[in-house]
N, C-alpha and C positions, 0 to 999 in steps of 0.2 A: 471452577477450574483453577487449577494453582499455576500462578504466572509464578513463571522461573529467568525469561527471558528482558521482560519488557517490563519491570517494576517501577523502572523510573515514568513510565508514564502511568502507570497504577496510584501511582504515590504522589501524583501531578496532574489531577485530571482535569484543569481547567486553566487554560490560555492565564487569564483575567482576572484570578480570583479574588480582589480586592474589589473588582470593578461590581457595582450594583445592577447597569443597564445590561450588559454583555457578560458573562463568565468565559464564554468558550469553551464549557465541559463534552468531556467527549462521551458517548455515547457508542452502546456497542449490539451484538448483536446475540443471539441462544446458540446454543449447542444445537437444538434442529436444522435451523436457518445453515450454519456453520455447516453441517453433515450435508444438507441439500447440495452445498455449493461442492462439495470435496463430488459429490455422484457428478454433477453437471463437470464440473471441470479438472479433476484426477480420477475418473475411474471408478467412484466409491473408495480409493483410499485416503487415509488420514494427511492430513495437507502439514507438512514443516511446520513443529509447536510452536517457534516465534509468531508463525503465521497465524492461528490457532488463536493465539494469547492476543493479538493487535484485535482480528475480527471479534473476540470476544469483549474486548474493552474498551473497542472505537470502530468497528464497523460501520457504522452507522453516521458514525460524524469523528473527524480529532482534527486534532487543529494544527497539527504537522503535515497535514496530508490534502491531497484536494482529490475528493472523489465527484466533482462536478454537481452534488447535490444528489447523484441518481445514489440508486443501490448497488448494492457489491454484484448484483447479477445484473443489472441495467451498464454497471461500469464495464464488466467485462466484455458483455455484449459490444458496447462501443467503440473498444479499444480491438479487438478481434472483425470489427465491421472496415476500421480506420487501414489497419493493416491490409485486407482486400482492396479498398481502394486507392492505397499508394502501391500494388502487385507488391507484397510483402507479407513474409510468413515467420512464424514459430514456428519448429516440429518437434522441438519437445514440452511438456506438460507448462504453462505458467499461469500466473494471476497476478495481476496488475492491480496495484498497489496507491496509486497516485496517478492524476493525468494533470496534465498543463500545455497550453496550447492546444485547449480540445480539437481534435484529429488529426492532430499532428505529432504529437509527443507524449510518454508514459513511461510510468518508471512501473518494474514487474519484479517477481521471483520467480525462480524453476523450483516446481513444486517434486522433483525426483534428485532435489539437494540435501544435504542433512539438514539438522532441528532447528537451524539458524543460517537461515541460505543469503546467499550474496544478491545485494540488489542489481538491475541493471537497466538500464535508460534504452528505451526504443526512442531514435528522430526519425521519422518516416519520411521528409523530404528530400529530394535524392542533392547532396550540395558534396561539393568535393573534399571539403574541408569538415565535414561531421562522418564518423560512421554511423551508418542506421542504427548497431546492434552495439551497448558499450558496457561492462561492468562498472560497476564506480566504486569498487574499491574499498564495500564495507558491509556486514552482515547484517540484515533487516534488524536487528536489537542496537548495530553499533548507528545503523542508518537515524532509527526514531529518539533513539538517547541524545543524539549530539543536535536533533533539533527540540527534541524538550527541552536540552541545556540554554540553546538558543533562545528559546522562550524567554525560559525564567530570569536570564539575565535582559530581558527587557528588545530581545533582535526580532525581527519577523523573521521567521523558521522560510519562507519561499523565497 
């Protein structure tokens, strides 16, 4: 696949790379797996390239992201279970990208945005002072770059 999006973590695949015991290389997923998940959760259509380019080169594990250890179908699952049990919904198309605060918090895309869609944070706790639903203000390539930058210069990316 040609990353056009996401090179800087292409070009940086590993948290740690001096380090011997730990690397932190990220890990990704096939073009099958990738096309399963587009049926399960768009419909069979093609999922936003950034999107595409990250599952392809860190599905599986990166180390800007916390997919709680499960898989990108076990995550989704989870984050679409968390939603039901705080009465909270999506209704348009997403994939959730990051969770922290497992069942409570995740950060997702609208998968019916262009090729580089805007990330956006779900808090499911109902508190007066958070909205449930919140954009943050930066497109999944500007999202992962400015935490690989983080990395590299020595910051924990969470």
């Amino acid at each position: 696949m040609e990353i056009e999006f996401l090179e800087q973590l292409k070009n940086y695949p590993s948290a740690y790379p001096n380090d011997e015991d730990y690397k932190g290389t990220i890990a990704g997923i096939n073009l099958q797996e990738i096309e399963s998940l587009e049926q399960l959760y768009n419909n069979g259509n093609t999922f936003p390239k950034a999107l595409r380019e990250l599952l392809f080169l860190a599905g599986s594990y990166c180390y800007v992201l916390d997919y709680l250890g499960d898989t990108q179908e076990e995550l989704q699952t989870d984050v679409r279970e968390w939603l039901s049990n705080f009465d909270r919904s999506i209704t348009r198309p997403f994939f959730a990208i990051d969770a922290h605060n497992p069942g409570e918090q995740f950060l997702y895309v609208y998968l019916d945005e262009d090729d580089d869609p805007a990330v956006y944070q779900a808090y499911l706790p109902t508190r007066n002072d958070i909205l449930p639903f919140t954009i943050l203000q930066s497109t999944l390539s500007e999202f992962i770059n400015v935490h690989v930058d983080m990395v590299k210069k020595g910051y924990n990316p969470f």
